[in-house]
C-alpha positions as CSV (number, residue, x, y, z in Angstrom):
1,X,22.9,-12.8,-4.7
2,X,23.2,-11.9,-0.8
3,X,24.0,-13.3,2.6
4,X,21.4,-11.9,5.3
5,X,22.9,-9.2,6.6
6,X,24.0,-9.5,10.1
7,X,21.9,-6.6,11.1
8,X,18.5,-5.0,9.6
9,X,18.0,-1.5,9.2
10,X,14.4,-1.2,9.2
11,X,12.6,1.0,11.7
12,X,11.0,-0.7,15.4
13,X,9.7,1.0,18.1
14,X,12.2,2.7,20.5
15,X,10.0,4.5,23.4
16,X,11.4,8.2,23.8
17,X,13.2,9.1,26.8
18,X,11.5,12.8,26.7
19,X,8.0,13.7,25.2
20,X,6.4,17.0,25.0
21,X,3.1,17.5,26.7
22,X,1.7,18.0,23.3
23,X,2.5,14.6,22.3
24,X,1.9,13.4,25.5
25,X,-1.7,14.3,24.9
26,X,-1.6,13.1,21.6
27,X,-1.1,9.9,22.9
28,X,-3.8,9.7,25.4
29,X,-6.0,9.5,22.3
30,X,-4.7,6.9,20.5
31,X,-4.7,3.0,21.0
32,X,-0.9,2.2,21.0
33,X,1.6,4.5,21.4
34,X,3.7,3.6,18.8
35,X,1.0,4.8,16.3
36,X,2.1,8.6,17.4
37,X,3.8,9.2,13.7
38,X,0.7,8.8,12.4
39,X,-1.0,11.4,14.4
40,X,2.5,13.5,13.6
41,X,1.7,12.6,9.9
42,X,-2.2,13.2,9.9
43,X,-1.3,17.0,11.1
44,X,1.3,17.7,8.5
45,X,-0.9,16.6,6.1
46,X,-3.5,18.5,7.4
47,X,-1.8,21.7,7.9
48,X,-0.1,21.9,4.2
49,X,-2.3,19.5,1.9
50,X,-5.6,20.1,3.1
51,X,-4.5,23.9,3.4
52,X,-3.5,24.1,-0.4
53,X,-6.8,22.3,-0.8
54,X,-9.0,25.0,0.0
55,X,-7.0,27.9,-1.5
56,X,-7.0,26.4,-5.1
57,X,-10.7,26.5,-4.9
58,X,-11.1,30.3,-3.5
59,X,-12.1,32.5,-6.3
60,X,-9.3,35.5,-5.4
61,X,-6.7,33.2,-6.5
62,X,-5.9,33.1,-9.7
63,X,-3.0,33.4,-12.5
64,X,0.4,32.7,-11.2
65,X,-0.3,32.1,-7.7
66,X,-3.0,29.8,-8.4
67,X,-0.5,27.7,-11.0
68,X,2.5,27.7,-8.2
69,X,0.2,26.4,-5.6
70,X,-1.4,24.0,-7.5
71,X,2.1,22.8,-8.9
72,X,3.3,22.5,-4.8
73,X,0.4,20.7,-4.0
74,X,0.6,18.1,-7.0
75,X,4.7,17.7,-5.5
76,X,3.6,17.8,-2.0
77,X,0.4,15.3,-3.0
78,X,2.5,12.8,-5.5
79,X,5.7,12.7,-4.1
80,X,6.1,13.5,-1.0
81,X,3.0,12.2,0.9
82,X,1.4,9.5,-1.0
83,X,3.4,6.9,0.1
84,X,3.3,7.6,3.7
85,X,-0.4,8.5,3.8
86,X,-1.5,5.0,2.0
87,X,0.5,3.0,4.1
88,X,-1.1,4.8,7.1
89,X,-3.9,3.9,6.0
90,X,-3.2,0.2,4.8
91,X,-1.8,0.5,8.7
92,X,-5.1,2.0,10.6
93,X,-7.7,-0.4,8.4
94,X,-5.9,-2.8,10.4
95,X,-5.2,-1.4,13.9
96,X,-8.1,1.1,14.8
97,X,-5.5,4.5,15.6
98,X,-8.1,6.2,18.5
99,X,-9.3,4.9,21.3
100,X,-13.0,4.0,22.0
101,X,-14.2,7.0,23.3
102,X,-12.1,9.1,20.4
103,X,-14.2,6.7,18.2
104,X,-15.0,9.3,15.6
105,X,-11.6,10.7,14.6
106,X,-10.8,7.3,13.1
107,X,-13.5,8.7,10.0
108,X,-10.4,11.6,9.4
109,X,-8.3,9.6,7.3
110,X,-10.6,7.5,5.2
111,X,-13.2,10.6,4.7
112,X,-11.6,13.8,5.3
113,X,-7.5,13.5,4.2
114,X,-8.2,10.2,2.0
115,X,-9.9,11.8,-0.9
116,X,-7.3,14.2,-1.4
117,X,-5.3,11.2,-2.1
118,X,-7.8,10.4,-4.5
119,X,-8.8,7.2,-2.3
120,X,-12.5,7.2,-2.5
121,X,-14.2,7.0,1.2
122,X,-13.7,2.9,2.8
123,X,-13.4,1.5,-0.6
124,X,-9.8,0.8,0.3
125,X,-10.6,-0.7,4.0
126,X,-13.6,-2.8,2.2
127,X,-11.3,-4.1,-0.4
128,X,-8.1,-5.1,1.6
129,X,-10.0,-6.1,4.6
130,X,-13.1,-7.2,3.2
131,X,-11.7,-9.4,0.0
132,X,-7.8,-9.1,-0.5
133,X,-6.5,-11.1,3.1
134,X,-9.5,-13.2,3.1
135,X,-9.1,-14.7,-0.1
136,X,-5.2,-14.2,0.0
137,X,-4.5,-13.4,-3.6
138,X,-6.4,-16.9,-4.7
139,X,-9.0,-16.6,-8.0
140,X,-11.9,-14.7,-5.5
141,X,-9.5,-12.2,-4.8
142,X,-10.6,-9.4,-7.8
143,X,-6.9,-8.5,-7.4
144,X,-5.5,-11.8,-7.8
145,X,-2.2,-11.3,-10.0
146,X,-2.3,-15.4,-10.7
147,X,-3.8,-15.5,-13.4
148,X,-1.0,-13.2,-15.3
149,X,2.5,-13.6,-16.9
150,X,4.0,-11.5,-13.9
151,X,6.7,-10.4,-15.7
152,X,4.8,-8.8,-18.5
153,X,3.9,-5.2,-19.6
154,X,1.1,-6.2,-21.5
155,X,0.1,-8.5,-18.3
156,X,0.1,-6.0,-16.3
157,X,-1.7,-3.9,-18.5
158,X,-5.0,-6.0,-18.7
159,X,-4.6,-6.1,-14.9
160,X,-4.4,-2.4,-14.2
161,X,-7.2,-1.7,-16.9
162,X,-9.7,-4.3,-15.2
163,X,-9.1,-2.4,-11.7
164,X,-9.3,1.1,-12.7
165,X,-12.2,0.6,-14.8
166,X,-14.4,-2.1,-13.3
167,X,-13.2,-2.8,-9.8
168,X,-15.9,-1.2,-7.9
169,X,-17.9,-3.1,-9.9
170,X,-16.0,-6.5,-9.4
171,X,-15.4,-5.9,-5.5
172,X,-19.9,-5.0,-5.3
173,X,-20.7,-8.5,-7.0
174,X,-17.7,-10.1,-4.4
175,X,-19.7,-8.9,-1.5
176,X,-23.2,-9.6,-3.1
177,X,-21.9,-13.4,-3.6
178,X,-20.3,-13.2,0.0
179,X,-23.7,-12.2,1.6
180,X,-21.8,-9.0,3.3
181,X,-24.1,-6.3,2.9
182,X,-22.3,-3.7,5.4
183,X,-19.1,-3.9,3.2
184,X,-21.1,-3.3,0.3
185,X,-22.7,-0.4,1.5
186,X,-19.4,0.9,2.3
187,X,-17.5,0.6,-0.8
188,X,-20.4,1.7,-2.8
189,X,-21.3,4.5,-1.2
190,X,-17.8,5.8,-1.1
191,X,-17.0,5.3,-4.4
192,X,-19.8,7.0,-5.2
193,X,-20.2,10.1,-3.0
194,X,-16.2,10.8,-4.2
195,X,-17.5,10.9,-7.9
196,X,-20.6,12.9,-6.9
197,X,-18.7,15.3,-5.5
198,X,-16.0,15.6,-8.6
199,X,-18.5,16.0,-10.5
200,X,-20.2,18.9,-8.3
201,X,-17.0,20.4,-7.5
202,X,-16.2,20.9,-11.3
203,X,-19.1,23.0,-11.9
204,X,-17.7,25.4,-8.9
205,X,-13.8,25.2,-10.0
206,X,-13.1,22.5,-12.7
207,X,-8.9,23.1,-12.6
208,X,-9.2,22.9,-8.8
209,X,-11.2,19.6,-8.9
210,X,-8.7,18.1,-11.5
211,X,-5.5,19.0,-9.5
212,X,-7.3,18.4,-6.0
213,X,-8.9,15.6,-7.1
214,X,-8.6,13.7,-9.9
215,X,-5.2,13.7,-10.8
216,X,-4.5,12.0,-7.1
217,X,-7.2,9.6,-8.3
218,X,-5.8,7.9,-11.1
219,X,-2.2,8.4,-9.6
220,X,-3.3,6.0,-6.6
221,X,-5.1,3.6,-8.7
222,X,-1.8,3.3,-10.5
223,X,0.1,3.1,-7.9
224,X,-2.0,0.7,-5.8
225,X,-1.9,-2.1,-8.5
226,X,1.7,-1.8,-8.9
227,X,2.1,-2.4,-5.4
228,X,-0.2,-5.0,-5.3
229,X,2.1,-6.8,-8.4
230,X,5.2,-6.7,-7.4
231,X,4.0,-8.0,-3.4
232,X,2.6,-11.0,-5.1
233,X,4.5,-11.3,-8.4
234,X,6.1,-14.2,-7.6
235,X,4.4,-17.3,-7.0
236,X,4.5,-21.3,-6.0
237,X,2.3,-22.7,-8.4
238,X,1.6,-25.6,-6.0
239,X,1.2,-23.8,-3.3
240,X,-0.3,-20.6,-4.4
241,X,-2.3,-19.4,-1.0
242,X,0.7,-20.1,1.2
243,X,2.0,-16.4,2.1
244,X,5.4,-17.3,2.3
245,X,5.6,-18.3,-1.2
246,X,2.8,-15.9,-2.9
247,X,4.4,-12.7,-1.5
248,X,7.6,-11.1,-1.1
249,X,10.1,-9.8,2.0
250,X,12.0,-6.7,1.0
251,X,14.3,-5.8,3.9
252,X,17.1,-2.5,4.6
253,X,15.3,0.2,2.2
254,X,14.5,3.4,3.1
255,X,11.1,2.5,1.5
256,X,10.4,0.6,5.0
257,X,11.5,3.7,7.0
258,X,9.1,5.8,5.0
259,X,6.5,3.6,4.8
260,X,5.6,2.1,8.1
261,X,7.5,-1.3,7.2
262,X,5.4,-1.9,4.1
263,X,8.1,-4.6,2.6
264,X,7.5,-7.1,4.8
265,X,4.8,-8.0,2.9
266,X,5.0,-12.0,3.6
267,X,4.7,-11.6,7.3
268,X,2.0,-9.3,6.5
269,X,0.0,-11.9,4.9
270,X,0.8,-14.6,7.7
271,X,-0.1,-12.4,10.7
272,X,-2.3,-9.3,9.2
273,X,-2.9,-7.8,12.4
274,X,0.8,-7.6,13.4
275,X,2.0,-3.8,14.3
276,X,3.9,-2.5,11.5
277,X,7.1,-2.0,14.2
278,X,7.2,-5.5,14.8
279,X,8.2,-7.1,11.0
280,X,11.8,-6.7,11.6
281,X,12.3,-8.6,14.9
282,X,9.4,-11.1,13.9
283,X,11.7,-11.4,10.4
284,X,14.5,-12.7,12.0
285,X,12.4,-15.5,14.9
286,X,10.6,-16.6,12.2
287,X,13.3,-17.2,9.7
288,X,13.6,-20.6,9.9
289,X,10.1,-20.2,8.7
290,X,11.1,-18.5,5.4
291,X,14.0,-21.0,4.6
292,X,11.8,-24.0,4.6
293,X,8.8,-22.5,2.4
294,X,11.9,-21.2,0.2
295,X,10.1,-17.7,0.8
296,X,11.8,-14.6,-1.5
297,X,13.6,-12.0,0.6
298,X,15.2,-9.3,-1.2
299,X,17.7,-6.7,0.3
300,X,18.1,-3.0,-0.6
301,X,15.4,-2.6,-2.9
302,X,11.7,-1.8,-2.6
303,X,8.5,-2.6,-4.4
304,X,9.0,-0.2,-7.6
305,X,12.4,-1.5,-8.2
306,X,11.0,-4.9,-8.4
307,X,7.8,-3.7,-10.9
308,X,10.3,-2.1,-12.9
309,X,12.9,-5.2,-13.3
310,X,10.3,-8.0,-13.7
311,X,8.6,-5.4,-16.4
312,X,11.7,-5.2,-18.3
313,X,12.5,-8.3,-17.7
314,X,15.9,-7.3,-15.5
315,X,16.3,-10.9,-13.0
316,X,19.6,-10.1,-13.3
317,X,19.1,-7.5,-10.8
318,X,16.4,-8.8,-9.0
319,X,18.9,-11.9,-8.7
320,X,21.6,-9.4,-7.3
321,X,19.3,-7.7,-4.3
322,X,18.3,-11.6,-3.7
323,X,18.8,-13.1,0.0
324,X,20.2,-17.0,-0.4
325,X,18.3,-17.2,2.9
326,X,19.5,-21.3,3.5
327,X,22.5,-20.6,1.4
328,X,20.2,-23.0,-1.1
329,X,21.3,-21.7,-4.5
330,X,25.3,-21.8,-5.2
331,X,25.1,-19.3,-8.2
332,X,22.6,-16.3,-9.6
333,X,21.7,-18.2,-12.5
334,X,19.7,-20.7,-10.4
335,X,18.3,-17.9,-8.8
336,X,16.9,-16.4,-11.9
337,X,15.4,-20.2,-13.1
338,X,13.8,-20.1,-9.5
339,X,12.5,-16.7,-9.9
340,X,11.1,-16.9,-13.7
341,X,9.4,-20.2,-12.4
342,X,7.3,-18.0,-10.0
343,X,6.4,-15.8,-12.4
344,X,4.4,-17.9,-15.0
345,X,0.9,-18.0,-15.4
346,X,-1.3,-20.2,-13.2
347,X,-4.2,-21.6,-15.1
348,X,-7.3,-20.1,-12.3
């Protein structure tokens, strides 16, 4: 169990003293200038991923090459840009990154760089926009975790196989009972073109389409619901839509630095459109906030690390990375009765 620490490490925006004209230009494009390490991100990816992309499929490369660059781009794919790029994109479905008249560079990420990641064309922006903050984990949410023992592999289980095998499915009949035929549209059509074209791309180069494609596919599914578990794993079961007390706060992890402040994931709820640079500073105004909705805050620890101790049942160390925001609980047993309460399953 921890004291807040007297200063947070997670990244804000600092406006550079010096730019290059390069970035200079960059940033004419976009809508907030803070958003240029996404532009800086979107090349990278571009340049390498994309790249590797297009040279696994090419017919003169074969053998050894073929294996070594299909092996950096699974690396490069998995592990080094996944996180990053989904949070970028979790980011831009909520802030628009160009400008107006730049309009059609914001279809890049969510057509173009997206499916290498295996997320299929606006499905993402239709669920998270379209269902998941509208409904705010509550039963019409088709990602809802309240209905599970949150602390359970088997729980979790039933929740990842209903996703990856029928959630297109459950997010269409959402927007069919929700009357929103444009988001409908969208997430059907993307999902589909992106299995359309898996399936055409395996008659031209089926080991290209499986590394390229597919594999990133059910990797991001995975990962996704994970995510998605662990931010709302712990909940008040009488007052289950309140965000400070259906999702989680996890502050000084170099998660946050990497991904564009991701663990701030209560604030996130409560004001969706806030710029990711502004968690940390709206963290500490609003704290009084979080003390009197007895919101979980943990320190030094990210997302996966709380998946993996609630799967394996380790509130032991989730109660060590815990923030006594309040100074409410006077030992890390009560902080373990308080957390195992908010992981039991709500009758929905």
């Amino acid at each position: 169990m921890l004291l807040l620490s007297a200063n947070i490490s997670d990244p804000v925006y600092l406006k550079p003293e010096k730019e290059s004209a390069a970035d200079r230009f960059l940033r004419s494009l976009i809508r907030d200038e803070s958003d240029l390490p996404f532009v800086h991100l979107t090349l990278r990816i571009t340049l390498s991923l994309l790249t590797l992309a297009v040279l696994l499929y090419l017919p003169f490369i074969s053998g050894w090459l073929w294996g070594v660059l299909a092996a950096v781009y699974l690396v490069l794919n998995n592990f080094v840009f996944k996180g990053p790029f989904g949070l970028m994109l979790h980011c831009t479905s909520h802030r628009v990154l160009f400008k107006k008249e730049y309009g059609f560079l914001n279809h890049y990420l969510p057509w173009v760089i997206g499916p290498l990641f295996g997320q299929t064309p606006e499905t993402y922006y239709s669920h998270h926009i379209g269902m998941h903050h509208p409904e705010n984990n509550m039963p019409e949410d088709d990602s809802s975790t309240m209905g599970y023992q949150r602390d359970s592999l088997l729980g979790f289980s039933r929740y990842l196989s209903s996703f990856f095998f029928a959630g297109i499915f459950y997010l269409a009949a959402y927007f069919v009972r929700k009357r929103r035929k444009k988001l409908l549209i969208r997430s059907v059509r993307g999902e589909f073109l992106f299995v359309a074209g898996c399936v055409g791309l395996s008659f031209v180069n089926w080991p290209a389409t499986l590394v390229v494609f597919i594999i990133p596919f059910a990797i991001s599914r995975v990962i996704m619901m994970l995510g998605n578990w662990a931010q709302h794993a712990f909940i008040c079961a009488e007052d289950p839509s309140n965000p400070y007390k259906n999702s989680i706060t996890c502050i000084n992890t170099k998660y946050n630095h990497k991904c564009w402040n991701d663990g701030y994931h209560t604030s996130h709820h409560a004001k969706p459109s806030m710029h990711w640079t502004e968690h940390p500073v709206y963290f500490r105004r609003t704290l009084q906030e979080y003390v009197d909705n007895d919101a979980i805050v943990f320190d030094g620890i990210h997302f996966l690390h709380v998946f993996i101790y609630l799967i394996t049942k380790r509130y032991d160390l989730l109660a060590r990375h815990f923030v006594n925001i309040g100074e409410r609980y006077q030992s890390e047993e009560e902080v373990i009765a308080f957390l195992k309460e908010r992981t039991k399953k709500i009758l929905i």
